[in-house]
C-alpha positions as CSV (number, residue, x, y, z in Angstrom):
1,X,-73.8,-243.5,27.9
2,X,-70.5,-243.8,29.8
3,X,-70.8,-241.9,32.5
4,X,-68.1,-241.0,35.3
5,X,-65.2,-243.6,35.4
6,X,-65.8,-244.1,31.6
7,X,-64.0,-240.5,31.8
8,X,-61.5,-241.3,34.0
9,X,-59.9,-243.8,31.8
10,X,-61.1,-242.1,28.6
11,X,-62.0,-238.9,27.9
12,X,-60.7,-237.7,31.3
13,X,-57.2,-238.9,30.4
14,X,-57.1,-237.1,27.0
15,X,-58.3,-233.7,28.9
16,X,-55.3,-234.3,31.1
17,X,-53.1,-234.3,27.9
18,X,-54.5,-231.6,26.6
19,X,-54.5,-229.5,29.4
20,X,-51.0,-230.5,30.3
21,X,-50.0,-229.2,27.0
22,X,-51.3,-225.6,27.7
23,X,-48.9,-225.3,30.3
24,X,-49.5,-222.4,32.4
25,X,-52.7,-223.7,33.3
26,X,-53.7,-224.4,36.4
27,X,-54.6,-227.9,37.4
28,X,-57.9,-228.7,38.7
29,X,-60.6,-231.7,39.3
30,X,-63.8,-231.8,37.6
31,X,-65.4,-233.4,39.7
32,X,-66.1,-233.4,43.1
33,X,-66.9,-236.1,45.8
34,X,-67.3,-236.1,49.9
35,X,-66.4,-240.1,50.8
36,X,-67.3,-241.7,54.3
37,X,-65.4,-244.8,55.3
38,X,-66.2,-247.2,57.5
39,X,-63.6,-250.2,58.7
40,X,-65.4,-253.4,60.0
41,X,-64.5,-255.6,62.3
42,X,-64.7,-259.1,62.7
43,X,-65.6,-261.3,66.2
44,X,-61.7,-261.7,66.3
45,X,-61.2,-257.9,66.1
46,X,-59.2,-258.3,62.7
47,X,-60.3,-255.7,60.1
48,X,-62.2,-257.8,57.1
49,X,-63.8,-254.9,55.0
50,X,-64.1,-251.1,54.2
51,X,-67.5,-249.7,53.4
52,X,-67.4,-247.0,51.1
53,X,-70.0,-244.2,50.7
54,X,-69.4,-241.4,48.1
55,X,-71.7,-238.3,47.7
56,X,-70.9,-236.7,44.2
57,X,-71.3,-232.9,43.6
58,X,-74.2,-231.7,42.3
59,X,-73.0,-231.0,39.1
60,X,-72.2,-234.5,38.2
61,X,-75.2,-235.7,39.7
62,X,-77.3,-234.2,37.3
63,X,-75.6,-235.3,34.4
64,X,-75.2,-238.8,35.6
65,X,-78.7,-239.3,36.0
66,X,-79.6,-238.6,32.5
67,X,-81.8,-240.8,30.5
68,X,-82.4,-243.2,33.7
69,X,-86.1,-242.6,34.9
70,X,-87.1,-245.5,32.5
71,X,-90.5,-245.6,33.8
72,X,-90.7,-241.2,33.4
73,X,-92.0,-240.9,37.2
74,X,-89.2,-238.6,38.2
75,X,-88.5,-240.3,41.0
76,X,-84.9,-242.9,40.0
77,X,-85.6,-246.0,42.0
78,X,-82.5,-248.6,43.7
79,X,-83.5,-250.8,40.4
80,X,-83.0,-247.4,37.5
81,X,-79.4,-246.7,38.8
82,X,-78.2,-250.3,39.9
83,X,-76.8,-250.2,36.2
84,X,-75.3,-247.1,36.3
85,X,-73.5,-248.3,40.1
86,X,-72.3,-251.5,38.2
87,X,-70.9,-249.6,35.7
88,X,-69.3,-247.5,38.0
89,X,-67.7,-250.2,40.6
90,X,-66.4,-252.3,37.4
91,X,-64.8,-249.3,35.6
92,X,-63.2,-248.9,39.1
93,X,-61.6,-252.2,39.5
94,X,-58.4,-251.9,38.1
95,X,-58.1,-248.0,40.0
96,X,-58.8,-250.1,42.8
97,X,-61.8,-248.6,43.6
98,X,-59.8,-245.6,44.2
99,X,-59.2,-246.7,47.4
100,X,-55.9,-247.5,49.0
101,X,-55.7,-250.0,51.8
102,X,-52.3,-250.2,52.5
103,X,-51.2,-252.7,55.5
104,X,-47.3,-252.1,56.9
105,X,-46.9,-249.7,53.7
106,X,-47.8,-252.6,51.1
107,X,-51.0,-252.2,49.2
108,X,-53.7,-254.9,51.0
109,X,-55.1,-257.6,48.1
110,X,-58.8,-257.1,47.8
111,X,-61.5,-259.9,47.5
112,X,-64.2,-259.0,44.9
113,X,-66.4,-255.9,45.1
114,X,-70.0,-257.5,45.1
115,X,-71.8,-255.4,47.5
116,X,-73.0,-251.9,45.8
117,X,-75.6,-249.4,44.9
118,X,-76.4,-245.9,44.2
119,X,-79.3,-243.3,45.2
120,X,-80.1,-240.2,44.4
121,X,-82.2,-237.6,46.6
122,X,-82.7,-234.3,47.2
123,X,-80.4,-233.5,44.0
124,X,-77.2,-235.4,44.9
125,X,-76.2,-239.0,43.5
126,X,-74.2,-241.3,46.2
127,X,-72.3,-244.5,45.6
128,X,-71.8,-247.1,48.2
129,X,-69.7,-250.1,47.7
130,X,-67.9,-252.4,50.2
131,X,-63.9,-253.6,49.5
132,X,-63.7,-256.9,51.4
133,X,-59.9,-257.4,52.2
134,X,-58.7,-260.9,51.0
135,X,-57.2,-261.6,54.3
136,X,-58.3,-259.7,57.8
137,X,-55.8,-258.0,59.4
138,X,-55.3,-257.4,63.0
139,X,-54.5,-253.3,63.5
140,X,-52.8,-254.6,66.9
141,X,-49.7,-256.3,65.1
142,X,-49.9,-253.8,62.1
143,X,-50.5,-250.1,60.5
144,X,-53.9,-250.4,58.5
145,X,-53.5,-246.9,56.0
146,X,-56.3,-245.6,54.1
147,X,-56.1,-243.1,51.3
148,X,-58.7,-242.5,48.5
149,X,-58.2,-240.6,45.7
150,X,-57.9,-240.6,41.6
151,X,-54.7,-240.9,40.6
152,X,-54.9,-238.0,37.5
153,X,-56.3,-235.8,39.8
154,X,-59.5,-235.1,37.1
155,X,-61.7,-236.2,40.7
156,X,-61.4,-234.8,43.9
157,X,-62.0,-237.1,47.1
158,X,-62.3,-235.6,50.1
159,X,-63.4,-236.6,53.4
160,X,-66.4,-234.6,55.4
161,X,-65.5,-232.6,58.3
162,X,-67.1,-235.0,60.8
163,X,-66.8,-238.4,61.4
164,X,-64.5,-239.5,57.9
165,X,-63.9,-242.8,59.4
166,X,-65.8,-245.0,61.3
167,X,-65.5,-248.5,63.2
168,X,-68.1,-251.1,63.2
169,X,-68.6,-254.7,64.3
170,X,-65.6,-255.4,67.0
171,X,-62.4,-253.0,66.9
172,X,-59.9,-253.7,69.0
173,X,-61.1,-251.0,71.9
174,X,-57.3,-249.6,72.1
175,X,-57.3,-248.6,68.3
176,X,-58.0,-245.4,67.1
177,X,-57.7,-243.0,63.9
178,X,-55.2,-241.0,63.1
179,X,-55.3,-238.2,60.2
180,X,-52.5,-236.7,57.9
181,X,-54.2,-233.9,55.5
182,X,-52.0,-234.4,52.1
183,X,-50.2,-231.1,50.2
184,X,-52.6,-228.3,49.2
185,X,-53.1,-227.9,45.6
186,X,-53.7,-224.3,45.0
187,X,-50.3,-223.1,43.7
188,X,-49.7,-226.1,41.2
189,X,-49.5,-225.6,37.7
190,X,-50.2,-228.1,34.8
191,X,-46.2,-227.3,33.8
192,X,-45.1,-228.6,37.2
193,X,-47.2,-231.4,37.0
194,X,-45.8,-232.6,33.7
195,X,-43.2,-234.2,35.9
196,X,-45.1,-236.4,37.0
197,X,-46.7,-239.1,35.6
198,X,-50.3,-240.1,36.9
199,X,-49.3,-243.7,35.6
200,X,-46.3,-244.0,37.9
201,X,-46.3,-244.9,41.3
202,X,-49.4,-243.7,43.2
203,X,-50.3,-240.5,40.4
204,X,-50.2,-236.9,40.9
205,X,-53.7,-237.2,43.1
206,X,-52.0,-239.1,45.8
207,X,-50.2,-236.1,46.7
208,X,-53.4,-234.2,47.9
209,X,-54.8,-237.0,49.5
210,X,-55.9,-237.5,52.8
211,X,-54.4,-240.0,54.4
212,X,-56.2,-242.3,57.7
213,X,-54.3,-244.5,59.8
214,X,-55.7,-247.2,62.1
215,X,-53.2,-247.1,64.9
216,X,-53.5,-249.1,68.4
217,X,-51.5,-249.0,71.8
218,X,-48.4,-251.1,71.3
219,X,-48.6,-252.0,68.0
220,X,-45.8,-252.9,66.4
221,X,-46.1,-252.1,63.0
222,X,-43.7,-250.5,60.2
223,X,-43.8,-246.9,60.1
């Protein structure tokens, strides 16, 4: 079975059709998920790679999880959803990963996503993944930006209350995150939003996104 990002480019595009042709309905994700983001640093105190940790509602955990206890012990082991995780991080590739890293307003080039898994406990499937940025990047001399989000708007990422982003390894100690909650959703209509295409520019979800900016004393960095 094809399970979440199999949607996204499938099913979940033809539902955004199809609800865009109602009209006076209002737009809204189907699924939910809380994502945690951790920047890493290397010895040289140049960013090198985001870690990414998802937590999906519980809705969609349960019917993601179907069919995988192989071995019928009700208990879905690292090996039973590793498939499910691959098929998830692949499917995400050319969204990139639904994660913007953007350095000096120019989307950052990614290295390949090799590092991923899933669990699932107390009723709630998770996704972790790490984006490894093709070159590291030095917050001092530049804005790092962070936004996550589905461009159709059929998922909903938001970030917990505490702690969204993290550092780890060697930050620069001067640098420091800054927050920018995107446009609230709750007056748009699927009419309005026929105006704009979620295959131009950044989608109709990058208007609700949260966006995190990795700023330092001093830099001197495009705004």
């Amino acid at each position: 079975m094809r399970k979440l990002f199999a949607l996204t480019a499938g099913t979940g595009w033809a539902l955004w059709t199809l609800m865009a042709s109602g009209g006076a309905a209002l737009a809204h994700p189907h699924v939910w998920i809380d994502a945690r983001l951790e920047a890493v640093f290397n010895e040289e105190q140049r960013m090198t790679e985001l870690r990414v940790s998802w937590r999906f509602d519980e809705f969609y955990s349960l019917f993601a999880i179907e069919g995988l206890d192989k071995n019928g012990d009700s208990v879905l082991d690292a090996a039973e959803l590793q498939p499910l995780a691959e098929l998830n991080v692949t499917s995400l590739e050319e969204y990139r990963y639904f994660t913007q890293i953007s350095v000096d307003g120019a989307a950052a080039a990614y290295g390949p996503v090799t590092d991923y898994g899933s669990r699932y406990e107390e009723g709630i499937l998770s996704l972790n993944f790490v984006i490894p940025l093709a070159t590291p990047v030095d917050p001092r001399g530049a804005r790092i930006s962070i936004k996550s989000y589905d461009p159709s708007f059929y998922i909903a990422i938001e970030p917990p209350l505490q702690e969204p982003v993290v550092f780890d390894g060697s930050p620069p100690p001067q640098c420091r995150v800054v927050e920018e909650v995107g446009e609230s959703s709750e007056t748009l209509t699927l009419s309005e939003a026929d105006f704009l295409d979620p295959n131009a520019n950044e989608g109709l979800g990058a208007l609700y996104a949260t966006e995190f900016s990795i700023l330092c004393d001093g830099t001197q960095a495009t705004q």
